[in-house]
mmCIF file of the N, C-alpha and C atoms, coordinates in Angstrom:
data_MODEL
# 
_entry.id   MODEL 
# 
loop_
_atom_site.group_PDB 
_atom_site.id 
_atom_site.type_symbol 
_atom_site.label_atom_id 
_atom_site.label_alt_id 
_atom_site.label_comp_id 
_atom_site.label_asym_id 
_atom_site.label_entity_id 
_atom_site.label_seq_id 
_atom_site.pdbx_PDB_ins_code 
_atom_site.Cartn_x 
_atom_site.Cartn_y 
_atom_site.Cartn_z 
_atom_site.occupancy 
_atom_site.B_iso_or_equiv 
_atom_site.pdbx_formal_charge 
_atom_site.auth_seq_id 
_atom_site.auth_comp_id 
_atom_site.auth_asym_id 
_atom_site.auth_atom_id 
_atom_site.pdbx_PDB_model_num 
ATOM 1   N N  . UNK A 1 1  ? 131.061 110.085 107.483 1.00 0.00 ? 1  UNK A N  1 
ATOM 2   C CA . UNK A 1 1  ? 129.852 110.831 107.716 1.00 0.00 ? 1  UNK A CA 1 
ATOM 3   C C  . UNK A 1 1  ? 130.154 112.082 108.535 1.00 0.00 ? 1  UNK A C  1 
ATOM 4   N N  . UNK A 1 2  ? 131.224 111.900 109.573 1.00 0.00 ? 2  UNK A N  1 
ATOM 5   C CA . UNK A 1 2  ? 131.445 113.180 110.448 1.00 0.00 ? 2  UNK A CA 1 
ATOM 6   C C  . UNK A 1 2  ? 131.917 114.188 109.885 1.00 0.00 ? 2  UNK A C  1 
ATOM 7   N N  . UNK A 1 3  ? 132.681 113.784 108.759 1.00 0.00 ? 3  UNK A N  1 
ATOM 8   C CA . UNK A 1 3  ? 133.453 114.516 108.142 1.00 0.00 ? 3  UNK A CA 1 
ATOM 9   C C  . UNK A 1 3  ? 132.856 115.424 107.024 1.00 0.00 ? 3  UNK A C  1 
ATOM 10  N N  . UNK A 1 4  ? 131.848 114.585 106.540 1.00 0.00 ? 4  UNK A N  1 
ATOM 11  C CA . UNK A 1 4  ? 130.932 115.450 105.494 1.00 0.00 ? 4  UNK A CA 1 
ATOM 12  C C  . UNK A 1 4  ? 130.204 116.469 106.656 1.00 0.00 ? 4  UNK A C  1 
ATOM 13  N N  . UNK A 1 5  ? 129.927 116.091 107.789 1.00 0.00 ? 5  UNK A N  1 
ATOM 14  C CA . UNK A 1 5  ? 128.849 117.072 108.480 1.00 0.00 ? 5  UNK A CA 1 
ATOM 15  C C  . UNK A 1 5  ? 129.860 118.207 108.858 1.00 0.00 ? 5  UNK A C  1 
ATOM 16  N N  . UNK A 1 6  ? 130.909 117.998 109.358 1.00 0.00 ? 6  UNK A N  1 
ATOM 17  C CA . UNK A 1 6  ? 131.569 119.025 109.897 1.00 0.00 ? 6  UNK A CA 1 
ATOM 18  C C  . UNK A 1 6  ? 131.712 119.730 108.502 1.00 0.00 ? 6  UNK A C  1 
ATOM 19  N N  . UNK A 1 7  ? 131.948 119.713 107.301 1.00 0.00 ? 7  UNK A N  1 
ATOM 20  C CA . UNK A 1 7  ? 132.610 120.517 106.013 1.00 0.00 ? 7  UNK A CA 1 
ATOM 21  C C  . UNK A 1 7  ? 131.415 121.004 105.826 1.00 0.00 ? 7  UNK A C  1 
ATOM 22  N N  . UNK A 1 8  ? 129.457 120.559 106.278 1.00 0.00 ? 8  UNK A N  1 
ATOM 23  C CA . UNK A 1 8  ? 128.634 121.496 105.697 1.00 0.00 ? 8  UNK A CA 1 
ATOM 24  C C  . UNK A 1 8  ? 128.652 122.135 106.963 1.00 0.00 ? 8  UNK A C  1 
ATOM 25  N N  . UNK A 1 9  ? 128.373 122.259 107.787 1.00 0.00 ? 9  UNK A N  1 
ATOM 26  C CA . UNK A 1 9  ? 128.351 123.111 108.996 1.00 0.00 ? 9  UNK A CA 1 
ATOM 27  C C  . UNK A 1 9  ? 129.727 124.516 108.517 1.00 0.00 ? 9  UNK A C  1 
ATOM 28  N N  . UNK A 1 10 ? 130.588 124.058 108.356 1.00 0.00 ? 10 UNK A N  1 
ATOM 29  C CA . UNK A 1 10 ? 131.749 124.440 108.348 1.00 0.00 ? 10 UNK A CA 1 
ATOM 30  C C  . UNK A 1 10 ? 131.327 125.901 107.333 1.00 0.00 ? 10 UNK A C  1 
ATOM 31  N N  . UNK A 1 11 ? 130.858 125.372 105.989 1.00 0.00 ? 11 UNK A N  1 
ATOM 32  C CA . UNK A 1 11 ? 130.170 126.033 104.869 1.00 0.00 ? 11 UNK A CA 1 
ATOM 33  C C  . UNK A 1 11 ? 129.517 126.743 104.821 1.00 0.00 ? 11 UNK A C  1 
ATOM 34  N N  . UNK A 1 12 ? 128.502 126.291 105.634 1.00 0.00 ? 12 UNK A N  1 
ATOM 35  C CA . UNK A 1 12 ? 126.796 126.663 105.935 1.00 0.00 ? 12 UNK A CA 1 
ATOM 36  C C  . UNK A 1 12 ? 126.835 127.670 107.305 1.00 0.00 ? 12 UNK A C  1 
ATOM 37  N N  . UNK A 1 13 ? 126.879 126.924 107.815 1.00 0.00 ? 13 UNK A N  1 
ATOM 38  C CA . UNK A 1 13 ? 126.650 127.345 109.447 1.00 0.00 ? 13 UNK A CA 1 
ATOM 39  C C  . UNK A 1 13 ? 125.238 127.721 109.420 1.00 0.00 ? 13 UNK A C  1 
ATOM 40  N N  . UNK A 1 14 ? 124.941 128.209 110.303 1.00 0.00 ? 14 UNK A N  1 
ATOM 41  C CA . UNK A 1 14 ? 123.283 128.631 110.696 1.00 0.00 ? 14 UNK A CA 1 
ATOM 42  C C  . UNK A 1 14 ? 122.332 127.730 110.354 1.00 0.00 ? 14 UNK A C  1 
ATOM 43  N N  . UNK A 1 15 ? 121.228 128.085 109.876 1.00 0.00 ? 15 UNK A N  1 
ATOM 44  C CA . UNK A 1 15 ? 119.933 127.709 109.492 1.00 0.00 ? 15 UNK A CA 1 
ATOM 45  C C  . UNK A 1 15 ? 119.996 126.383 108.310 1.00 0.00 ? 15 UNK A C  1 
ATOM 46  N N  . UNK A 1 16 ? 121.154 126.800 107.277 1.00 0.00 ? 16 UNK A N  1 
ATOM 47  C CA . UNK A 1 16 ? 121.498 125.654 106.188 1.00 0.00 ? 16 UNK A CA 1 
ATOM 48  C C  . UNK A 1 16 ? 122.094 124.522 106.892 1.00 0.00 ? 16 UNK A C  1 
ATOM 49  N N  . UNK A 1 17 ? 122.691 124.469 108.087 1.00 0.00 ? 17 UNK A N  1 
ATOM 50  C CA . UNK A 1 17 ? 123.653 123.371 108.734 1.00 0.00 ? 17 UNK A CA 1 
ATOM 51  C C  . UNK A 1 17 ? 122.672 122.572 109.727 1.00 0.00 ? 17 UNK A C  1 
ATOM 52  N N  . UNK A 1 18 ? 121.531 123.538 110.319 1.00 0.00 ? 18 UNK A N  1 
ATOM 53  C CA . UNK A 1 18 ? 120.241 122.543 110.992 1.00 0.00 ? 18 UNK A CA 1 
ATOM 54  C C  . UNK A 1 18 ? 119.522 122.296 109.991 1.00 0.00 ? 18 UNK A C  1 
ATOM 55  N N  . UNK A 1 19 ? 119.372 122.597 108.904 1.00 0.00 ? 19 UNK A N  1 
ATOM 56  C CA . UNK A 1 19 ? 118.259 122.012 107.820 1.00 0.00 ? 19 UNK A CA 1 
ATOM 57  C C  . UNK A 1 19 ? 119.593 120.582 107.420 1.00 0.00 ? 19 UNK A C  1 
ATOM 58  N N  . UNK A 1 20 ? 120.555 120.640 107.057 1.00 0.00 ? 20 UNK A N  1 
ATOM 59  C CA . UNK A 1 20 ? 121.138 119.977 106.392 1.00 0.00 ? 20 UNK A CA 1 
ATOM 60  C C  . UNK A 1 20 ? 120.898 118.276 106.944 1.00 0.00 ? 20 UNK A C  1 
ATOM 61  N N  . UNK A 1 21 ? 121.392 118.857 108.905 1.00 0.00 ? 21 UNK A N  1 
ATOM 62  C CA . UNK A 1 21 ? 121.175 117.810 109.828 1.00 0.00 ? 21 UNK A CA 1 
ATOM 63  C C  . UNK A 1 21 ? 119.612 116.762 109.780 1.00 0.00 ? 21 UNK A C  1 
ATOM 64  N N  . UNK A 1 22 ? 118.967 118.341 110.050 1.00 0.00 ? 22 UNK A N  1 
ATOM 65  C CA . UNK A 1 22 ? 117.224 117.026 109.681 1.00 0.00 ? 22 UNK A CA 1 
ATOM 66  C C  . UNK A 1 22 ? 117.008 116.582 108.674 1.00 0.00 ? 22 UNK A C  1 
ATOM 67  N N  . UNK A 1 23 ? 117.234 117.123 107.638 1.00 0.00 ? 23 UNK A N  1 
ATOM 68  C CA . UNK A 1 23 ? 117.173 115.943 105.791 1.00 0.00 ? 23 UNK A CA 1 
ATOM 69  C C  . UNK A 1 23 ? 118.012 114.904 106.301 1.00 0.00 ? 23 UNK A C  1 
ATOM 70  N N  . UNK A 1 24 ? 119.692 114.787 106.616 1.00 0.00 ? 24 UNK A N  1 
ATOM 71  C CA . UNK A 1 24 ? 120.018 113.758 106.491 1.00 0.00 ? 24 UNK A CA 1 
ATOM 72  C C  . UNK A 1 24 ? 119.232 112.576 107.625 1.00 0.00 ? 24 UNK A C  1 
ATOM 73  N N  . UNK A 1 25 ? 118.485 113.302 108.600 1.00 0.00 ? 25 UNK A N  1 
ATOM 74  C CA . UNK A 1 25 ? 117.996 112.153 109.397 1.00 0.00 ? 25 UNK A CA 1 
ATOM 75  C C  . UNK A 1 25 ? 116.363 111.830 109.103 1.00 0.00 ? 25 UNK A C  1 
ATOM 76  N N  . UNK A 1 26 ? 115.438 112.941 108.255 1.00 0.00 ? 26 UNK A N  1 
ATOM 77  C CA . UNK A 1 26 ? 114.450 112.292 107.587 1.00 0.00 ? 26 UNK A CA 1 
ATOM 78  C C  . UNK A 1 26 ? 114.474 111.736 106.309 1.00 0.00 ? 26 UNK A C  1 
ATOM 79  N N  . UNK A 1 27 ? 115.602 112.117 105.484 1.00 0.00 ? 27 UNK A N  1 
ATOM 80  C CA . UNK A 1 27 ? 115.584 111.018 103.866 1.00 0.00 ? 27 UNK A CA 1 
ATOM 81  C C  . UNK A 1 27 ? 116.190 109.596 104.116 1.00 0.00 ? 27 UNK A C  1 
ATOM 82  N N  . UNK A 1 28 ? 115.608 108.462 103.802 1.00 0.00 ? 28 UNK A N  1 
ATOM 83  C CA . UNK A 1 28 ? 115.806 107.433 103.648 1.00 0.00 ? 28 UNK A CA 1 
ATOM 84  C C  . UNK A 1 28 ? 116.898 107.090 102.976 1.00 0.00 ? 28 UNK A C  1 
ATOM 85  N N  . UNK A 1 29 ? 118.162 106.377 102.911 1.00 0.00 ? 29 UNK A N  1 
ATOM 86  C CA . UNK A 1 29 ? 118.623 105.814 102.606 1.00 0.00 ? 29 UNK A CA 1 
ATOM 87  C C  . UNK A 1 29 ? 118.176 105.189 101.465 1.00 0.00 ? 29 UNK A C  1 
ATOM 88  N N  . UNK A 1 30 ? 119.350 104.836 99.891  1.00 0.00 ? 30 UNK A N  1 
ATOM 89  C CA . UNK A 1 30 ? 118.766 104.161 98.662  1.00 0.00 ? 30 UNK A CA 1 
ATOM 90  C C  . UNK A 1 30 ? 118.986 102.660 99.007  1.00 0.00 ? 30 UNK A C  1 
ATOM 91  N N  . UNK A 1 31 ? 117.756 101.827 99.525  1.00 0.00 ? 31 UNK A N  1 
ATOM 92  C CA . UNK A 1 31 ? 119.347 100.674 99.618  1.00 0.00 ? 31 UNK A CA 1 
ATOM 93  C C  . UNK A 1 31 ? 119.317 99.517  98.843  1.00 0.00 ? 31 UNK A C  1 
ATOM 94  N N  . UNK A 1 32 ? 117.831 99.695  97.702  1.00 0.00 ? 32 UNK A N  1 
ATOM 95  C CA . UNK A 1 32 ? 117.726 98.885  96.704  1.00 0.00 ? 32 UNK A CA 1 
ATOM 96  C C  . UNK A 1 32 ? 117.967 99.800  95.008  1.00 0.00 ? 32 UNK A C  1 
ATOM 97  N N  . UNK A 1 33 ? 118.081 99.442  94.225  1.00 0.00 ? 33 UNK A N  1 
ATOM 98  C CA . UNK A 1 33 ? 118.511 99.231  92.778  1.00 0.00 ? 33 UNK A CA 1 
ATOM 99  C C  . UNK A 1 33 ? 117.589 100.258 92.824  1.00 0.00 ? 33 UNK A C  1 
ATOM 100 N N  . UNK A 1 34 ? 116.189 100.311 92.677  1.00 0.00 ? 34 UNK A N  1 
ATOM 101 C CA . UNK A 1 34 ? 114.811 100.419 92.592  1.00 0.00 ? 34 UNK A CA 1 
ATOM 102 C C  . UNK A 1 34 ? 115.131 102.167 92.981  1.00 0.00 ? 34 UNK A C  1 
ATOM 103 N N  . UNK A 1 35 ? 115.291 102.219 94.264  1.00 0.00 ? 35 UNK A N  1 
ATOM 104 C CA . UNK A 1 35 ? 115.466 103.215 95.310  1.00 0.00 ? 35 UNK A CA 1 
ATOM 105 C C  . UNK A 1 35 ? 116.505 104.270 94.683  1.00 0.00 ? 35 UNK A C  1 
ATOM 106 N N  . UNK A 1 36 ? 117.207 103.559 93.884  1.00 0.00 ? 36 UNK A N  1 
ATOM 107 C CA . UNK A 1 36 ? 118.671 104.392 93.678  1.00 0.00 ? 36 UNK A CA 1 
ATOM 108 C C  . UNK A 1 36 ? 117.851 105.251 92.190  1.00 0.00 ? 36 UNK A C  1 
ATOM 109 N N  . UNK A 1 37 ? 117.049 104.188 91.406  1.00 0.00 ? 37 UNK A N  1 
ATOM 110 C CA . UNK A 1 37 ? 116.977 104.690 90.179  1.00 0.00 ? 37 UNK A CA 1 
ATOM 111 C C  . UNK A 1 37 ? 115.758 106.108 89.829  1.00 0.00 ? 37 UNK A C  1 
ATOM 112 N N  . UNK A 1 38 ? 114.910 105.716 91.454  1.00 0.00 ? 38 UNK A N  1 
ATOM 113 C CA . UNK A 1 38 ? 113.893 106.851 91.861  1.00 0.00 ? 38 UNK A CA 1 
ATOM 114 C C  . UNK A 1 38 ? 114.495 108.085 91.820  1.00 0.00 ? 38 UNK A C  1 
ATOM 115 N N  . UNK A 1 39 ? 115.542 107.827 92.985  1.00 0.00 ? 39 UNK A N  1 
ATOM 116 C CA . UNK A 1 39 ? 116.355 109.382 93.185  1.00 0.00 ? 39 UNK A CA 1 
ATOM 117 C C  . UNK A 1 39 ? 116.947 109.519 92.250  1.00 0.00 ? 39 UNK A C  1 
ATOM 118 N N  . UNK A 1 40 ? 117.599 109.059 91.326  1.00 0.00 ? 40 UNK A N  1 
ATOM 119 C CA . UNK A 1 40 ? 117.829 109.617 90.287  1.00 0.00 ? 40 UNK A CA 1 
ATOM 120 C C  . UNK A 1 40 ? 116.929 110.366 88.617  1.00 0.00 ? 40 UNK A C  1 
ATOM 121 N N  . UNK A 1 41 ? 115.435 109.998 89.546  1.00 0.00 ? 41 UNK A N  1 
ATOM 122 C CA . UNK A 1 41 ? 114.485 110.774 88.241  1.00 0.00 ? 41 UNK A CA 1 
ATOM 123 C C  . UNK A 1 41 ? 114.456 109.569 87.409  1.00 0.00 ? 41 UNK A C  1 
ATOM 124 N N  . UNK A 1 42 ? 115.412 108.422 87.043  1.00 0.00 ? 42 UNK A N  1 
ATOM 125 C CA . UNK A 1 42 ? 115.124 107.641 86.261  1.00 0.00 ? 42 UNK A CA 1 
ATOM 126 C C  . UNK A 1 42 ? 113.832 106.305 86.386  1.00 0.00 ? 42 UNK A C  1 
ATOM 127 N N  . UNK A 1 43 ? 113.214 105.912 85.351  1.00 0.00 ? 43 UNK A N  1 
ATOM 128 C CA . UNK A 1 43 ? 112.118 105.339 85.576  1.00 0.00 ? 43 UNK A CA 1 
ATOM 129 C C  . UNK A 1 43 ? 112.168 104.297 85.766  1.00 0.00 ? 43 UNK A C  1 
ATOM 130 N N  . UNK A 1 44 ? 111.792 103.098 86.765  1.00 0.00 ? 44 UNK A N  1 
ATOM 131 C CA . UNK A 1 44 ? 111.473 101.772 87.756  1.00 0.00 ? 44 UNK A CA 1 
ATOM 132 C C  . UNK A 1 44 ? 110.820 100.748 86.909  1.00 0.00 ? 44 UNK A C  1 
ATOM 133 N N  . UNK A 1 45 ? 111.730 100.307 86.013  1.00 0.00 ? 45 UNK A N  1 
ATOM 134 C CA . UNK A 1 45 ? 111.245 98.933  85.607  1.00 0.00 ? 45 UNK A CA 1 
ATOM 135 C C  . UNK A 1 45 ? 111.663 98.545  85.167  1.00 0.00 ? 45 UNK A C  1 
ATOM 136 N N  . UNK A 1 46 ? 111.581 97.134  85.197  1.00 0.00 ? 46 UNK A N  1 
ATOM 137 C CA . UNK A 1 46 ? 112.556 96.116  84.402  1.00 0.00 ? 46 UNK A CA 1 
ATOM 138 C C  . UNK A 1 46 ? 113.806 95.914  84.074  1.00 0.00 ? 46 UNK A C  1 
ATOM 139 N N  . UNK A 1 47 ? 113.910 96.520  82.962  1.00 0.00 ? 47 UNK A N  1 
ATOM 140 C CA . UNK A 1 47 ? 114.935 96.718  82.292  1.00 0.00 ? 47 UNK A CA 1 
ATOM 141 C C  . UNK A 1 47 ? 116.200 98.093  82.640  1.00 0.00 ? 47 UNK A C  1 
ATOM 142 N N  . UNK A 1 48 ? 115.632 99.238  83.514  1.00 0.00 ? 48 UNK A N  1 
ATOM 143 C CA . UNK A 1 48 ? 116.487 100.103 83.865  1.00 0.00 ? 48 UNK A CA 1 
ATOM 144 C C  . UNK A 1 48 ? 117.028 99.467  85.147  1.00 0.00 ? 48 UNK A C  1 
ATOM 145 N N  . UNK A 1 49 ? 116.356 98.242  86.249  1.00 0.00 ? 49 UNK A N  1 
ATOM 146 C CA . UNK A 1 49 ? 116.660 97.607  87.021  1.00 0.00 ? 49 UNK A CA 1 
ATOM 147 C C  . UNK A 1 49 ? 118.013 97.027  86.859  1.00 0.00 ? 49 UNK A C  1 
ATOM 148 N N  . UNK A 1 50 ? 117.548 95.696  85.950  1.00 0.00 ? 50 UNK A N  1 
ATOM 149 C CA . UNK A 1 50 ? 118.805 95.262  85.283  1.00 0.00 ? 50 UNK A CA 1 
ATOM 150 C C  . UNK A 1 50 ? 119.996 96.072  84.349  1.00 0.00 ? 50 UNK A C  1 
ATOM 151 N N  . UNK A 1 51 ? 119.679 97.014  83.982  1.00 0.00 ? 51 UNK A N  1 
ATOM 152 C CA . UNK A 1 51 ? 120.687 97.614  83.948  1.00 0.00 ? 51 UNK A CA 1 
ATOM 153 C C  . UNK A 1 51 ? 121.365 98.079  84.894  1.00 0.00 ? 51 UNK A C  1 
ATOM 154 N N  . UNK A 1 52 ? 120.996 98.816  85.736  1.00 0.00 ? 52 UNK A N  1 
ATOM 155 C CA . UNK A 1 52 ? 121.697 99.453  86.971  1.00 0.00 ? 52 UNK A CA 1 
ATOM 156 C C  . UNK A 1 52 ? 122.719 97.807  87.853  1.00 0.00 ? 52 UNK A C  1 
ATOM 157 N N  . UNK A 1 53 ? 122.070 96.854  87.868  1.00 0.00 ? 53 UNK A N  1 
ATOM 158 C CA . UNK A 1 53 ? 122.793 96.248  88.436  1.00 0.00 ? 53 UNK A CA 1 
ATOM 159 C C  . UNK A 1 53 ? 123.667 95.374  88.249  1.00 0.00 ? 53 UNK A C  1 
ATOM 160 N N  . UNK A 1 54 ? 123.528 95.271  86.377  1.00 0.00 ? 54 UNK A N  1 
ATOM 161 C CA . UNK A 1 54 ? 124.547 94.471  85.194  1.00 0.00 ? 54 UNK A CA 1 
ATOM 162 C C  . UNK A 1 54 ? 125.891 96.023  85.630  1.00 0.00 ? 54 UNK A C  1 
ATOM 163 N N  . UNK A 1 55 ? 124.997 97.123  85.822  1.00 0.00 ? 55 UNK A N  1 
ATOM 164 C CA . UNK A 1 55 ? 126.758 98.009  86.441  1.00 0.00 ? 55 UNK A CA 1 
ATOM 165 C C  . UNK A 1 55 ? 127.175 98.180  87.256  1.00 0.00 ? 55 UNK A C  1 
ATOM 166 N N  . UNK A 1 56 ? 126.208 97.906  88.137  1.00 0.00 ? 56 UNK A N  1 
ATOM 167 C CA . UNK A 1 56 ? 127.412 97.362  89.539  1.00 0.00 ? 56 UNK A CA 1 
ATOM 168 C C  . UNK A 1 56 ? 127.961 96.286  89.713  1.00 0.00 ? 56 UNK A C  1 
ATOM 169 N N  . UNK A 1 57 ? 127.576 95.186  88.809  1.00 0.00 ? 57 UNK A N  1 
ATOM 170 C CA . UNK A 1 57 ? 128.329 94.023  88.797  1.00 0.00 ? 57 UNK A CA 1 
ATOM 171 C C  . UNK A 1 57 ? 129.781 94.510  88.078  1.00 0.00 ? 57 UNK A C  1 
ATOM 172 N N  . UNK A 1 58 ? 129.763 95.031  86.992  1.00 0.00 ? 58 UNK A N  1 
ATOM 173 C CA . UNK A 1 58 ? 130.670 95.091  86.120  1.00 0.00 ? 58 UNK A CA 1 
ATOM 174 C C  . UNK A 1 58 ? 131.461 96.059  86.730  1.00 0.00 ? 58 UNK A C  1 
ATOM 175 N N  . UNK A 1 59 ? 131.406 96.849  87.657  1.00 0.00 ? 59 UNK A N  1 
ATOM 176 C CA . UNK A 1 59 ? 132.086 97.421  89.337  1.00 0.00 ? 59 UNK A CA 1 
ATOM 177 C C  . UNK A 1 59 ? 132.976 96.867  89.784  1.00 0.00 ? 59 UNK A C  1 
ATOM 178 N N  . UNK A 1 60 ? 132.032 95.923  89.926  1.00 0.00 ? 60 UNK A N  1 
ATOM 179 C CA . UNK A 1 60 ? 132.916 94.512  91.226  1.00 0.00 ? 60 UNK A CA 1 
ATOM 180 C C  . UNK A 1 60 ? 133.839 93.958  90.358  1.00 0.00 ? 60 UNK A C  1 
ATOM 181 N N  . UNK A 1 61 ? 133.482 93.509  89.244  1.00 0.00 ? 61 UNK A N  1 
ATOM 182 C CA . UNK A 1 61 ? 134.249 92.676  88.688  1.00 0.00 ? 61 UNK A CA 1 
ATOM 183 C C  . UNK A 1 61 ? 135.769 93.701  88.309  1.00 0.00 ? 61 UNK A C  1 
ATOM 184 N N  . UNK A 1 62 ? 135.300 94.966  87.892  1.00 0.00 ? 62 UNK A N  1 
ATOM 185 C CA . UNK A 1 62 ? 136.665 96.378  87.910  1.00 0.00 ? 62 UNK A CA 1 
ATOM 186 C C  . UNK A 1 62 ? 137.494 95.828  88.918  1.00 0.00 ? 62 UNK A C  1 
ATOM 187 N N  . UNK A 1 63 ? 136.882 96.270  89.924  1.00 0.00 ? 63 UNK A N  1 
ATOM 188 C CA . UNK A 1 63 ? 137.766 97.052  91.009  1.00 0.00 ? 63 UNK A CA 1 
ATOM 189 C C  . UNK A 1 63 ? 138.547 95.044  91.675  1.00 0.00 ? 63 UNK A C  1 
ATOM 190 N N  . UNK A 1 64 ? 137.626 93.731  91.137  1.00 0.00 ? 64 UNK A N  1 
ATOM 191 C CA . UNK A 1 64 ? 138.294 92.756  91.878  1.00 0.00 ? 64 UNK A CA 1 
ATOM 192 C C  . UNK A 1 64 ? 139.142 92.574  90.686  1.00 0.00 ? 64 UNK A C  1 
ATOM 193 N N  . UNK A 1 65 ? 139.275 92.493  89.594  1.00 0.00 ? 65 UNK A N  1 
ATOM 194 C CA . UNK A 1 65 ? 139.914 92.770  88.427  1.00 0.00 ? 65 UNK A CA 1 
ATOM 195 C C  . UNK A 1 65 ? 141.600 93.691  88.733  1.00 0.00 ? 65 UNK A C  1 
ATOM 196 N N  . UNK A 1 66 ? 141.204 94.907  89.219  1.00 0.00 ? 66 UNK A N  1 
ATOM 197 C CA . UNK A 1 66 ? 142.330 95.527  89.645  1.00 0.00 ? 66 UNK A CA 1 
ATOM 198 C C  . UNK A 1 66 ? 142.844 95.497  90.820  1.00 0.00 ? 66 UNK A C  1 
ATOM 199 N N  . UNK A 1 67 ? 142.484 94.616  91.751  1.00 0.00 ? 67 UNK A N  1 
ATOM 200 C CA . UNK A 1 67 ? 142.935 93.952  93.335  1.00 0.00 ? 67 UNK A CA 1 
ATOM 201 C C  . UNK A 1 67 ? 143.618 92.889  93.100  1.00 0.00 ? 67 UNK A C  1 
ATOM 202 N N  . UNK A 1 68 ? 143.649 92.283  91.772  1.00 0.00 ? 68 UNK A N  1 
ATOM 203 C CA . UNK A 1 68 ? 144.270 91.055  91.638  1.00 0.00 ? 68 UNK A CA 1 
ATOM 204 C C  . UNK A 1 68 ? 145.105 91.333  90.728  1.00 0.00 ? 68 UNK A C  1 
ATOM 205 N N  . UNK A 1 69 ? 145.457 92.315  90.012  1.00 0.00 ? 69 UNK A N  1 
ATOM 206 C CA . UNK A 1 69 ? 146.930 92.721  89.092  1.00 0.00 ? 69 UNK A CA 1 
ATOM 207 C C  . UNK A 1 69 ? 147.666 93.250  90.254  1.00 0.00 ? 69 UNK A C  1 
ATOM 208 N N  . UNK A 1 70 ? 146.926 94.276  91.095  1.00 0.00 ? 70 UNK A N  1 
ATOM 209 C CA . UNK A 1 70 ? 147.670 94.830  92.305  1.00 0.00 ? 70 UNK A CA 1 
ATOM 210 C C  . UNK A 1 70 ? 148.811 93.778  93.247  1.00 0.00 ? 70 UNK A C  1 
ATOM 211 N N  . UNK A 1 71 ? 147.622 92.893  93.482  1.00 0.00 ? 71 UNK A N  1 
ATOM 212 C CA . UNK A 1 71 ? 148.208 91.810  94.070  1.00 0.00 ? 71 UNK A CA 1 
ATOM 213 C C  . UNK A 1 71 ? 149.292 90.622  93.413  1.00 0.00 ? 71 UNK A C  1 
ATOM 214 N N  . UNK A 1 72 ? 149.114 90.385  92.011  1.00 0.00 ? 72 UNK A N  1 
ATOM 215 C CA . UNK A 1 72 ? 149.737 89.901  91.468  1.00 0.00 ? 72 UNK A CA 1 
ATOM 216 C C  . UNK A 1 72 ? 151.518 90.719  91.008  1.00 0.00 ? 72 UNK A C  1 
ATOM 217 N N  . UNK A 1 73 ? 151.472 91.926  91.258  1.00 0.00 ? 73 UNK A N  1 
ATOM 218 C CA . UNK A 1 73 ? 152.575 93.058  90.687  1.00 0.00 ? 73 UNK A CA 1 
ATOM 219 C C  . UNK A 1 73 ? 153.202 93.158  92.228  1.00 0.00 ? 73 UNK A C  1 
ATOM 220 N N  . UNK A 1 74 ? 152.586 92.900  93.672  1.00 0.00 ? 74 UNK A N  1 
ATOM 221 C CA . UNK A 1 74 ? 153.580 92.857  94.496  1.00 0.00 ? 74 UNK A CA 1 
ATOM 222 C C  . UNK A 1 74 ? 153.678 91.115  94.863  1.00 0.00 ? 74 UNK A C  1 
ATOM 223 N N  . UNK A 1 75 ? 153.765 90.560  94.186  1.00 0.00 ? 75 UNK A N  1 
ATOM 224 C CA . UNK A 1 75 ? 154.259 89.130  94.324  1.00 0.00 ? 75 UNK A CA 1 
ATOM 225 C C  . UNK A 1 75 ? 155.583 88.953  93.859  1.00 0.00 ? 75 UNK A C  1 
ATOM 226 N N  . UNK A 1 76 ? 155.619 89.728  92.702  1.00 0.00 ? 76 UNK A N  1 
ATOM 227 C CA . UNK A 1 76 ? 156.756 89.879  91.723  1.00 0.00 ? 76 UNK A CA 1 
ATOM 228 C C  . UNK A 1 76 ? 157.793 90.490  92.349  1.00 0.00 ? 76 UNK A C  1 
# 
């Protein structure tokens, strides 16, 4: 987080670097499915739900998928 603030300040400076500061401390956080699919303009129901989160499953399953060849290739 420090690091993104210092690179817009860095960028910005002035007036864009105190606006930047109060958005990030009045916008809410996405921290449901729901939330994520708002900010993205896409529409809240049902089925765009379960989708969004049949792909973050299929995420997890990637990235634990490739933690365990990783892990399996320094065993060897």
């Amino acid at each position: 987080m420090w690091v993104r603030l210092f690179f817009v300040l860095l960028l910005m400076g002035g007036v864009g670097g105190v606006l930047y500061i109060v958005m990030m401390i009045i916008v809410p956080k996405a921290k449901t499915s729901a939330d994520r699919l708002a900010m993205k303009g896409e529409p809240v129901n049902i089925q765009s739900i379960a989708d969004a989160v049949e792909k973050q499953f299929q995420e997890i399953s990637d990235k634990l998928a490739e933690l365990g060849n990783d892990l399996s290739r320094k065993k060897k």
